[in-house]
SETIZA-522084 format. One record per residue (C-alpha): y, z, x. Coordinates in pm, 1 decimal, always signed. Each point is the difference from the previous one (the first is absolute). Example, Ala and Ser with C-alpha at 12.3 -4.5 7.8 and 13.67 -1.06 7.14 Angstrom:
<rec <-450.0; +780.0; +1230.0>>
<rec <+344.0; -66.0; +137.0>>
END
This chain:
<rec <+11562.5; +11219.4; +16108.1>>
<rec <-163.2; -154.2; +271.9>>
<rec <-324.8; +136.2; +127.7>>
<rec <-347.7; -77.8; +97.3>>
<rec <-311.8; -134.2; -225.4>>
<rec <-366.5; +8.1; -9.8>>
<rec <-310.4; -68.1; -231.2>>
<rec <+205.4; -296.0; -173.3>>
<rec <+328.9; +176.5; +3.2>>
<rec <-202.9; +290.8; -197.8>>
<rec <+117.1; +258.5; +259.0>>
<rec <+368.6; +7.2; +144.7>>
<rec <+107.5; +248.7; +278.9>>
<rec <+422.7; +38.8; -15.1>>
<rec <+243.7; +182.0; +125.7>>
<rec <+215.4; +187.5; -266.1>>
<rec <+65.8; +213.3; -252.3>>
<rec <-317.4; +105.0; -262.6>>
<rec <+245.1; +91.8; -256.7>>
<rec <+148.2; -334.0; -18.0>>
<rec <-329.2; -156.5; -33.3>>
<rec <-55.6; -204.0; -375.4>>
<rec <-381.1; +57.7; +17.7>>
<rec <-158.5; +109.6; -325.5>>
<rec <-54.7; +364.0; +205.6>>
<rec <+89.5; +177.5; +300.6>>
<rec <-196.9; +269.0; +187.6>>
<rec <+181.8; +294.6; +91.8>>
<rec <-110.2; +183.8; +332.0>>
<rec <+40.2; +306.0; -228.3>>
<rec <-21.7; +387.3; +132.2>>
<rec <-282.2; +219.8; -168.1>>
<rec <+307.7; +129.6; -242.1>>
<rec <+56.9; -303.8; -176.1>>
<rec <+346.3; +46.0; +11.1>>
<rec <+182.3; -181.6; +242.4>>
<rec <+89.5; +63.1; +367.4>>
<rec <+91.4; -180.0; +294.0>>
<rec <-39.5; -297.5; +95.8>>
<rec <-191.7; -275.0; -228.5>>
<rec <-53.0; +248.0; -244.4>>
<rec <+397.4; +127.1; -4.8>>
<rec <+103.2; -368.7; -27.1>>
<rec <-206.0; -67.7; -277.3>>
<rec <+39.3; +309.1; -175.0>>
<rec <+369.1; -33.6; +19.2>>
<rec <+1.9; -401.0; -75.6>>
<rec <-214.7; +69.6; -302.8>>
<rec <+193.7; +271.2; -127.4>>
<rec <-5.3; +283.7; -295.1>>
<rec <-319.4; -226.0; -176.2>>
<rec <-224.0; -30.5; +304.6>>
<rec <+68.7; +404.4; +116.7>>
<rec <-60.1; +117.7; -347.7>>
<rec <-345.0; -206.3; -16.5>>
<rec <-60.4; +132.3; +334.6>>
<rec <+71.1; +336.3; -124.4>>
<rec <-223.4; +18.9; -317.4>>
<rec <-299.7; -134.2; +229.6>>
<rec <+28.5; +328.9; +182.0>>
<rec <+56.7; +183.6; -360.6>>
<rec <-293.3; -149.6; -108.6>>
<rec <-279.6; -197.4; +215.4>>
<rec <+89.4; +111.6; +357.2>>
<rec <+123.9; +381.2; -34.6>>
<rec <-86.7; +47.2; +365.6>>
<rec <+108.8; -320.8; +116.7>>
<rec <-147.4; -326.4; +88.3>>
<rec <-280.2; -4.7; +259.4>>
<rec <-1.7; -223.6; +309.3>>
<rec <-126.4; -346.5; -74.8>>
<rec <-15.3; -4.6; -394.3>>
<rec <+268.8; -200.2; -176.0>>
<rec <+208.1; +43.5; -370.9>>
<rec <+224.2; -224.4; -161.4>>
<rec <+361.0; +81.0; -129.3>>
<rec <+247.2; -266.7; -137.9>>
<rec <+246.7; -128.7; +274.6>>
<rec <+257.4; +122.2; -207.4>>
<rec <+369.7; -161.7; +128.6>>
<rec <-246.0; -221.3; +280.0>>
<rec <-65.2; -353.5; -69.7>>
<rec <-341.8; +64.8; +11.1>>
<rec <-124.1; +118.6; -408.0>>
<rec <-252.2; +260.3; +240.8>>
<rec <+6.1; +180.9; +278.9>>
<rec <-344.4; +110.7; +114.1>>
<rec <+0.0; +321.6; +214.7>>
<rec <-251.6; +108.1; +281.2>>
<rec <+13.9; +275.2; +224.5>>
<rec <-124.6; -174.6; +407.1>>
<rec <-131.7; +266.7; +238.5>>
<rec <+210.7; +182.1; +250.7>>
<rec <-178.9; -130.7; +321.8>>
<rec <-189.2; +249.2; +190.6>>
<rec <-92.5; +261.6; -354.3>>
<rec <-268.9; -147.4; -172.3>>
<rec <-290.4; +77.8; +252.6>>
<rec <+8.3; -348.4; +102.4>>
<rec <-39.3; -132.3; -352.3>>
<rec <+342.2; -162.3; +15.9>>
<rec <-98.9; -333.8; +49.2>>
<rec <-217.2; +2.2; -360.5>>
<rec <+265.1; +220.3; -151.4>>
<rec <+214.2; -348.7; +54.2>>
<rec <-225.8; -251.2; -77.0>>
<rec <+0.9; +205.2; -358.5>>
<rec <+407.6; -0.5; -46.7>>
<rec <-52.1; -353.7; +29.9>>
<rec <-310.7; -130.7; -134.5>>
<rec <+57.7; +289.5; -279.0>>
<rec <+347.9; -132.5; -50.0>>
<rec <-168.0; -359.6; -90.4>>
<rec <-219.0; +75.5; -191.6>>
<rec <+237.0; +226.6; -229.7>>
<rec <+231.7; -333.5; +7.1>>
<rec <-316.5; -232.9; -118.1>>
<rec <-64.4; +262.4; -242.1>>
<rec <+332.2; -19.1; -131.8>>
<rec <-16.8; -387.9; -4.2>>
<rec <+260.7; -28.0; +228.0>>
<rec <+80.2; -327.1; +214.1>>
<rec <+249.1; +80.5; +284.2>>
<rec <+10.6; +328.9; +244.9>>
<rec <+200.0; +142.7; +281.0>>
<rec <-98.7; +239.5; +183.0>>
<rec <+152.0; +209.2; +323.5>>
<rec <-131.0; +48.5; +345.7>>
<rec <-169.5; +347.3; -141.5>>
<rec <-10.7; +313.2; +262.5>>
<rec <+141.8; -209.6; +235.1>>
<rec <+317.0; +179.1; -3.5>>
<rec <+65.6; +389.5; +73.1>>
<rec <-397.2; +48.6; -155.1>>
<rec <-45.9; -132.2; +384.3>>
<rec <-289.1; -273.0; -79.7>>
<rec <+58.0; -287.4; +331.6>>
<rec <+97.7; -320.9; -146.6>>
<rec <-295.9; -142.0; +189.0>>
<rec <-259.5; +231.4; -90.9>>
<rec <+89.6; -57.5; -360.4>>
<rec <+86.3; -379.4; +22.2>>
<rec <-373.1; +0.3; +53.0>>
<rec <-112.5; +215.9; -268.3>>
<rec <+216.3; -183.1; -256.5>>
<rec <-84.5; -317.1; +143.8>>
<rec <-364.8; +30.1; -62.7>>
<rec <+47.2; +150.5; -334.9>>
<rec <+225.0; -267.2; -145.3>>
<rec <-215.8; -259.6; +154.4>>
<rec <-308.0; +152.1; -208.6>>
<rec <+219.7; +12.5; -294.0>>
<rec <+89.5; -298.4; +16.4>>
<rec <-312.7; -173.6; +7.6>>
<rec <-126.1; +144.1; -299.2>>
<rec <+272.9; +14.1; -230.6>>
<rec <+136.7; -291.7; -195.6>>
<rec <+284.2; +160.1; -176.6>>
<rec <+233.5; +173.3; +189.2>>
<rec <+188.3; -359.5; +101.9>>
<rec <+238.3; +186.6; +252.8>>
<rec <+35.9; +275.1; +219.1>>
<rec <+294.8; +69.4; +181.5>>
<rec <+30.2; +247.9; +329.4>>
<rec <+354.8; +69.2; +30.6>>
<rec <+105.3; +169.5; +330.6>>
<rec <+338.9; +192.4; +73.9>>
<rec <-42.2; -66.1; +376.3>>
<rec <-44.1; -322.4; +208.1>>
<rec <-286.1; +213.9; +213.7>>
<rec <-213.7; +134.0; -283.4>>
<rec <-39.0; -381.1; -93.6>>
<rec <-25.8; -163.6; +321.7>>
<rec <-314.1; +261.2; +30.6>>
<rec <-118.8; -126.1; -309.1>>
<rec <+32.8; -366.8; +84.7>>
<rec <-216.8; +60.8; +334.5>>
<rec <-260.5; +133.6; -185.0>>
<rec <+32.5; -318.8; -239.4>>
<rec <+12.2; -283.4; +241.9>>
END
């Protein structure tokens, strides 16, 4: 998979499919229900299988009855993925949150990373969150992510790669203007 690096090939932007990705865990643009939907969340619900739904499912039995707020993160196993975890985050529909949306996704990310160095995990993917039909602009959030992952990055030693894996050639051409 050829792509794009930066910090010391620490961060790789791509073009292709997060369910293919052998990263020690994926992040899942997830819905509030936990339970799979269109888009990321469909593909990696139905990649991962009866495993990954039925950990999604007891979640909502159990921690998140009412579903998982905008911003916070949980981790399932990836199931069928190659990835051993998938962790899921719910990004802000652009234009509800009051004009919080830009913190709401600094925290799916940052959140996201710090649940992975937590974990003790090495590798991550993640998707271009909210991007899609939640309506965030590519640019707008090329910066946001951008400066998070930049922070991130400086501070943390363990997370040695993190992958942002984009279904279409504009979402990471965005990204890349915001990177070079």
């Amino acid at each position: 998979m050829s792509g794009h690096s930066f910090f010391n090939g620490r961060l790789g932007l791509y073009i292709g499919d997060i369910t293919e990705q052998a990263v020690d865990a994926i992040v899942n643009a997830a819905n509030s229900s936990l339970l799979g939907g269109g888009g990321v969340d469909g593909a990696i619900h139905r990649r991962g299988g009866e495993t990954l739904t039925a950990a999604c499912r007891q979640l909502r039995a159990t921690s998140h009855p009412d579903g998982l707020p905008a911003g916070q993160v949980v981790i399932t196993t990836g199931g069928n993925l190659p990835a051993k975890w998938v962790i899921h985050t719910v990004g802000p529909i652009y234009g509800q949150h009051g004009g919080h949306e830009a913190q709401l996704l600094v925290d799916c990310y940052r959140n996201a990373l710090l649940l992975a160095r937590e974990k003790g995990l090495k590798t991550i993917a993640f998707p271009a969150i909210s991007t899609g039909v939640y309506g965030y602009p590519p640019a707008a959030a090329a910066q946001v992510v951008g400066s998070t992952l930049r922070a991130f990055l400086a501070e943390d030693t363990q997370i040695e790669e993190i992958r942002l894996v984009f279904f279409k050639a504009h979402d990471l051409q965005e990204f890349l203007a915001h990177w070079q």
